[in-house]
Backbone as CSV, one residue per row, in Angstrom:
resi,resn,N_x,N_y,N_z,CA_x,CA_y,CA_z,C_x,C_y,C_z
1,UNK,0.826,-1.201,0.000,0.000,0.000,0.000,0.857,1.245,0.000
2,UNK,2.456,0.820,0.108,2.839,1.988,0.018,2.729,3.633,1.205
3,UNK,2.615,3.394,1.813,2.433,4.274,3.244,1.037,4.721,2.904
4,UNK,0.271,4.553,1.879,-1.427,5.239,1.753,-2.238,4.086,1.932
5,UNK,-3.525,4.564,2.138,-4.921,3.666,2.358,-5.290,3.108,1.010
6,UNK,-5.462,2.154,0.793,-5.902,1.607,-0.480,-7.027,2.806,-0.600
7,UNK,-7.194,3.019,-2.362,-8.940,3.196,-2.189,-9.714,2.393,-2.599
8,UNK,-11.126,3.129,-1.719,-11.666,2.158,-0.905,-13.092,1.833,-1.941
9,UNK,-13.108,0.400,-2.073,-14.321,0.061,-3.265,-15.503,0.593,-2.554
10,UNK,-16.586,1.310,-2.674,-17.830,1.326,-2.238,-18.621,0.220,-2.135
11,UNK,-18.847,-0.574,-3.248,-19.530,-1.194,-3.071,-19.057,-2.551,-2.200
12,UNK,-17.568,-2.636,-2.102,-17.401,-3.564,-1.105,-17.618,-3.483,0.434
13,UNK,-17.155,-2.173,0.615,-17.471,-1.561,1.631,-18.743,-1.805,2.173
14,UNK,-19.912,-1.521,1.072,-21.204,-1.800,1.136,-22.010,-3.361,1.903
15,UNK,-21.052,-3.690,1.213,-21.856,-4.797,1.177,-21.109,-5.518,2.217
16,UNK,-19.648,-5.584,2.938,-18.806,-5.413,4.254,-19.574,-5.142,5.173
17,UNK,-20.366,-4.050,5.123,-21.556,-3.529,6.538,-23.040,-3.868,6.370
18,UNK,-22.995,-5.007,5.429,-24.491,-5.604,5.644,-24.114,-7.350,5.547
19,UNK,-23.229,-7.597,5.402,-22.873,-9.099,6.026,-22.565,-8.729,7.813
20,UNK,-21.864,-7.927,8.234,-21.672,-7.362,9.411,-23.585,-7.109,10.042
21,UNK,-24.378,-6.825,9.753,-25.518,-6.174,10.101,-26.272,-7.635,10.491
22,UNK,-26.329,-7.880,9.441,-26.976,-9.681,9.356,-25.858,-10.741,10.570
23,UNK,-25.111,-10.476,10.477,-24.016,-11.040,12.173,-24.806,-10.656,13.107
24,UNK,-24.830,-8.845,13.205,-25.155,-8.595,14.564,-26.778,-9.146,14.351
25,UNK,-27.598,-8.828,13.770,-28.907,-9.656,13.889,-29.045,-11.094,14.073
26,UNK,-28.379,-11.895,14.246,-27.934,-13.547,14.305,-28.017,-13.192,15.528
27,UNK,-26.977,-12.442,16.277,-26.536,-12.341,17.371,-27.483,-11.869,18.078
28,UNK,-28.478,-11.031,18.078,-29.629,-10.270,18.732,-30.761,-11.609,18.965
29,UNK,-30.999,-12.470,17.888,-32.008,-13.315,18.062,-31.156,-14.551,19.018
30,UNK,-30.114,-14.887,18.936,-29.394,-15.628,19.612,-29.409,-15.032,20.900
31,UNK,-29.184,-14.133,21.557,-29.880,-13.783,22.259,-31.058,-13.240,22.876
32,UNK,-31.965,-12.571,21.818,-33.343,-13.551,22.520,-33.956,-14.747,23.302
33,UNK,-33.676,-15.345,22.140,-33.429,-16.863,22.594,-33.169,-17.305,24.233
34,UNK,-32.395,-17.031,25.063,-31.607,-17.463,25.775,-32.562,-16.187,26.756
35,UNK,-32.880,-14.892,26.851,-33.595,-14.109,27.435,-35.162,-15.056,27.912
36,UNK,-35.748,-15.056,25.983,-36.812,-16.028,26.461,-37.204,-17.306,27.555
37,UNK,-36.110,-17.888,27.443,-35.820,-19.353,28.560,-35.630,-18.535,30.071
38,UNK,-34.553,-17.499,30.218,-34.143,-17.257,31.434,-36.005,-16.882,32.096
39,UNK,-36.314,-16.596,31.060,-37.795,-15.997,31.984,-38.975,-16.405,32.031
40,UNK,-39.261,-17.796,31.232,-39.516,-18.997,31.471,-39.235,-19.488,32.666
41,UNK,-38.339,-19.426,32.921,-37.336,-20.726,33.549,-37.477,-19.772,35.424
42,UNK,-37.537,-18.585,34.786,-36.978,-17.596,35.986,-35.709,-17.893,37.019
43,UNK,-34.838,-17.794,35.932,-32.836,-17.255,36.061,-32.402,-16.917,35.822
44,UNK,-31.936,-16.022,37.121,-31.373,-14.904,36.174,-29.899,-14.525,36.451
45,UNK,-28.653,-15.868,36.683,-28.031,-15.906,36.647,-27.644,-17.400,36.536
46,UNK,-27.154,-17.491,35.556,-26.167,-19.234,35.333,-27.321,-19.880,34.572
47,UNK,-27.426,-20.832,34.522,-28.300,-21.710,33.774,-29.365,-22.332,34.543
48,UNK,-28.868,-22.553,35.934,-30.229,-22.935,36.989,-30.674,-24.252,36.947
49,UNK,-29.570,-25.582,36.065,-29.628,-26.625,36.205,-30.869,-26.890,35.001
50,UNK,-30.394,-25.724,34.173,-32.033,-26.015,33.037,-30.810,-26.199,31.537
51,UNK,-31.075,-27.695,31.036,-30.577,-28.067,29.991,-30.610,-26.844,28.959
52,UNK,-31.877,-26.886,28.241,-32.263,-26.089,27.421,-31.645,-24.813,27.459
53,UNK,-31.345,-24.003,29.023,-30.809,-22.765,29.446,-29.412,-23.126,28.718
54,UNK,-28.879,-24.223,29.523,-27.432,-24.094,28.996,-26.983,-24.228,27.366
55,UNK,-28.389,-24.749,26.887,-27.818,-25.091,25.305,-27.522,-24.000,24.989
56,UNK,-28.767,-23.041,24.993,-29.148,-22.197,24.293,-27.547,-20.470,24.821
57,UNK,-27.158,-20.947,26.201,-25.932,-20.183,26.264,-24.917,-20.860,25.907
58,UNK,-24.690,-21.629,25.682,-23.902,-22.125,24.785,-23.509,-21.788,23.612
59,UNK,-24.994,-22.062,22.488,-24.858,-20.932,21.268,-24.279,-20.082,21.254
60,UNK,-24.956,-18.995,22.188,-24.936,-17.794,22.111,-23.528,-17.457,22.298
61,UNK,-22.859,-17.927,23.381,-21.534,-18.286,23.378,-20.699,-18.334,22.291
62,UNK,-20.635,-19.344,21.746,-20.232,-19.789,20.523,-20.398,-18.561,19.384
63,UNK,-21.309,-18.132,19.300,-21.755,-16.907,18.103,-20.675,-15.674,18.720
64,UNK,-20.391,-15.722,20.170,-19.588,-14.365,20.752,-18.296,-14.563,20.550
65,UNK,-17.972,-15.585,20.647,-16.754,-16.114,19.889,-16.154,-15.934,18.936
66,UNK,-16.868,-16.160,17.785,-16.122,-16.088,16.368,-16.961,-15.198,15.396
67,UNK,-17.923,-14.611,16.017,-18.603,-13.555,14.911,-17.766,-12.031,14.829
68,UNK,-17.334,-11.631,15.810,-16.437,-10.261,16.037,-15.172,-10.503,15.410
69,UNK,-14.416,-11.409,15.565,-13.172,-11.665,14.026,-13.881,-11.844,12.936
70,UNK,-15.122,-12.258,12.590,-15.224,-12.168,11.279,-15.893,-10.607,11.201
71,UNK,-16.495,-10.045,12.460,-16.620,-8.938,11.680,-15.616,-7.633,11.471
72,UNK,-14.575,-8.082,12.360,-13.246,-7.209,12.169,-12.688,-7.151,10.697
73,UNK,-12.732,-8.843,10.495,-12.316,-9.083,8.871,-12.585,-8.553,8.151
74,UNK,-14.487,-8.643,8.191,-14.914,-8.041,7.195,-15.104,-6.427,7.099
75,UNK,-14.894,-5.516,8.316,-14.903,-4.221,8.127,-13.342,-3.749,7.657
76,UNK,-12.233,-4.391,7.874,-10.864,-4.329,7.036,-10.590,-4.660,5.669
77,UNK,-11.267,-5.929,5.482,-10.818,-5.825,3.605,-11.093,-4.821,2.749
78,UNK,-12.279,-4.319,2.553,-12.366,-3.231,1.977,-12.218,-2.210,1.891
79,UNK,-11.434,-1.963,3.527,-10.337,-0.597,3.748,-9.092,-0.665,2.987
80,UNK,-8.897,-1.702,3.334,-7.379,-2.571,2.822,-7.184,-2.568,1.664
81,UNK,-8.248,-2.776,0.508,-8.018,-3.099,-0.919,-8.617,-3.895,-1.055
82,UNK,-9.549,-4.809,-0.246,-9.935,-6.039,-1.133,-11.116,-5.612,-1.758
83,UNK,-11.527,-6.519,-3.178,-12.381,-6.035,-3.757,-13.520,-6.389,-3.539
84,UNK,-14.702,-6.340,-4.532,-16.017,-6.889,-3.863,-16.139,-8.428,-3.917
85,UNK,-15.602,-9.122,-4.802,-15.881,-10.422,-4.710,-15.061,-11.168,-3.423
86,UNK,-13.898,-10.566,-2.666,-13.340,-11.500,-1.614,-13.983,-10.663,-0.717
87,UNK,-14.854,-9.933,-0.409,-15.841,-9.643,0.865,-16.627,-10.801,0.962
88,UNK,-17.179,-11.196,-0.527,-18.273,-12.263,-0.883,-18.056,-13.077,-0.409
89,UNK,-16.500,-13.177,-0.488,-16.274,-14.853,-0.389,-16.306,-14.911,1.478
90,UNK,-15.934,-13.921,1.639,-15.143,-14.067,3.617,-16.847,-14.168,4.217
91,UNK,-17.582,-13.130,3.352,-18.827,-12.685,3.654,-20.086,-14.102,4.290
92,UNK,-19.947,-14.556,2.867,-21.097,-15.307,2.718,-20.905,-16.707,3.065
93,UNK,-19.573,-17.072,2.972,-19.165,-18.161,3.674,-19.219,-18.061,4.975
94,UNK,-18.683,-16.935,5.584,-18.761,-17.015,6.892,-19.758,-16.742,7.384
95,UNK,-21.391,-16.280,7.135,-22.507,-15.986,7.740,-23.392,-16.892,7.463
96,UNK,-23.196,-17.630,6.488,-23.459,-19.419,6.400,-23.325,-20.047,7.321
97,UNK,-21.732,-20.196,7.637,-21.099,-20.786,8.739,-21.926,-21.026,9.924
98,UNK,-21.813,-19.267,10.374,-22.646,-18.541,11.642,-24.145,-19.195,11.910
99,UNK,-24.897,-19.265,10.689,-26.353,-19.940,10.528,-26.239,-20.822,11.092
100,UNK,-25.846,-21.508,9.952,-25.470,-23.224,10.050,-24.655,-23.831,11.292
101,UNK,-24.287,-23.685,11.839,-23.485,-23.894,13.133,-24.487,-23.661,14.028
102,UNK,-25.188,-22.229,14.825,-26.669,-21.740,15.670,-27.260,-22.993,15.219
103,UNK,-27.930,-23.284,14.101,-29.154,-24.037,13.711,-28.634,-25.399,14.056
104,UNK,-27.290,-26.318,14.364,-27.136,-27.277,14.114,-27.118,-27.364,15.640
105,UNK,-25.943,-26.512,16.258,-25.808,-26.505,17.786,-27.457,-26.571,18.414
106,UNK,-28.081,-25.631,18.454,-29.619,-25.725,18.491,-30.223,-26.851,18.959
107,UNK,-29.964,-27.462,17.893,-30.862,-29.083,18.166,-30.676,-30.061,18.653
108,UNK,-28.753,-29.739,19.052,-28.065,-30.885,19.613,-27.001,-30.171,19.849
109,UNK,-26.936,-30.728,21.320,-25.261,-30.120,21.897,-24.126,-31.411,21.388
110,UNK,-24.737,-32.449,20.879,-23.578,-33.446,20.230,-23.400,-32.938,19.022
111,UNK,-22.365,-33.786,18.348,-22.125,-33.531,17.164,-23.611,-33.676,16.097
112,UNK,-23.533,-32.752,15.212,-24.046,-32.415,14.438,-23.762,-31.830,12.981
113,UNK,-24.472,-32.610,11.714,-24.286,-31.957,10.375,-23.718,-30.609,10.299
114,UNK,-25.662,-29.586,10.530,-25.206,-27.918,10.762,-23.688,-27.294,12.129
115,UNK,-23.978,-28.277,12.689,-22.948,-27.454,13.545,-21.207,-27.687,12.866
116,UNK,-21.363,-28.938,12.079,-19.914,-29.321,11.914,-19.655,-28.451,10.621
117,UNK,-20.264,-28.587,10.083,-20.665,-28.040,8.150,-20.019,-26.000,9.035
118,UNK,-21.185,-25.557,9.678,-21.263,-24.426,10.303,-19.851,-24.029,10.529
119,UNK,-18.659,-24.726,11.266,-17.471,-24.492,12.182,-16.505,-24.771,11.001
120,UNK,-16.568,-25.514,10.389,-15.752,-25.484,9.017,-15.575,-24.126,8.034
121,UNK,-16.960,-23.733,7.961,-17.387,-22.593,6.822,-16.779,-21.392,7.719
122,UNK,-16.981,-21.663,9.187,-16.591,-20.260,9.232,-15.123,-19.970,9.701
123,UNK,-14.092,-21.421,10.375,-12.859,-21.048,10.255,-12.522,-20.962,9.041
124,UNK,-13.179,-21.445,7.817,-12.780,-21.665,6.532,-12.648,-19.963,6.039
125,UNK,-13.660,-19.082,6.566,-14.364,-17.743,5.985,-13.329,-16.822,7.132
126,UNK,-12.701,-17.048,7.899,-11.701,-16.921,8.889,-10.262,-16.855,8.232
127,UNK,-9.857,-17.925,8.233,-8.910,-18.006,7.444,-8.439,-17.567,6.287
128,UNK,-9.490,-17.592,5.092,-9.343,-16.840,3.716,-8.624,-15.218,4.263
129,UNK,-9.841,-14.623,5.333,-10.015,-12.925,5.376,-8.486,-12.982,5.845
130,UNK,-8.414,-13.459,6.900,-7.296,-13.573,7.380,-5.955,-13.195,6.918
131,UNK,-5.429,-14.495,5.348,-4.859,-14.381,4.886,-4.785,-13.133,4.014
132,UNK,-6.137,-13.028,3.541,-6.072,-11.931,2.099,-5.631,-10.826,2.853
133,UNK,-5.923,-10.275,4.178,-5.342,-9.512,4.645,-3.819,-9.275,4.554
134,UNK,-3.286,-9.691,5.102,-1.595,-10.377,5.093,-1.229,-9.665,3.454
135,UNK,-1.664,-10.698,3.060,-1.358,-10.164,1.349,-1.602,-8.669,1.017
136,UNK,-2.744,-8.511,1.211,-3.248,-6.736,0.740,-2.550,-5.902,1.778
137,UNK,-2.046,-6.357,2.520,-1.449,-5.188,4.374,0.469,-5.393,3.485
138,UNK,0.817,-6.248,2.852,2.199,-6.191,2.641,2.432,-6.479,0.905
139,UNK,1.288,-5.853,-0.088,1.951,-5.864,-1.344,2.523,-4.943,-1.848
């Protein structure tokens, strides 16, 4: 980059803060979720020996985990230089992932299709941003 800021694609940019938007909305209903039970359940600290409580923080867990690196990722590539199609790729793979992983964990705290399929896609959507970074931060 040469001591300057790449410039910056719009439309990657664009579309960078609505894979990011659709995260944090994953994340809002994922926690719902887990609100709903506590007050059901009426606990309002720890899980309270309620399965369902703990699945469901679990998820939510899990989503707090690895959704904020991907959305770091994805608000940097398109500062960085990357163009619109490797947002796509970090993007949509990784909010797949995010789905698919919630929906699989969900139904089963064992192993599971969505959850395994889910944790793949999104170190997979991890890793890519990751790298392309590296590359676009030192060409």
């Amino acid at each position: 980059m040469n001591g300057t800021l790449a410039a910056i694609d719009a439309n990657a940019l664009s579309f960078a803060a609505s894979y990011i938007a659709v995260l944090v909305l994953l994340g809002m209903v994922l926690t719902f979720r887990v609100i709903f039970v506590r007050r059901a359940e009426k606990v309002a600290i720890g899980d309270g020996g309620s399965k369902e409580l703990a699945l469901r923080i679990r998820v939510h867990g899990n989503f707090c985990e690895q959704a904020p690196m991907l959305c770091v990722v994805l608000a940097l590539l398109p500062v960085i230089g990357a163009g619109e199609w490797m947002v796509h790729v970090v993007g949509l793979t990784g909010v797949t992932g995010r789905v698919l992983h919630a929906i699989g964990f969900s139904r089963s705290a064992g192993a599971s299709l969505g959850r395994v399929v889910g944790m793949v896609l999104t170190a997979g959507a991890l890793v890519i941003g990751a790298l392309s970074l590296l590359v676009l931060a030192w060409q």
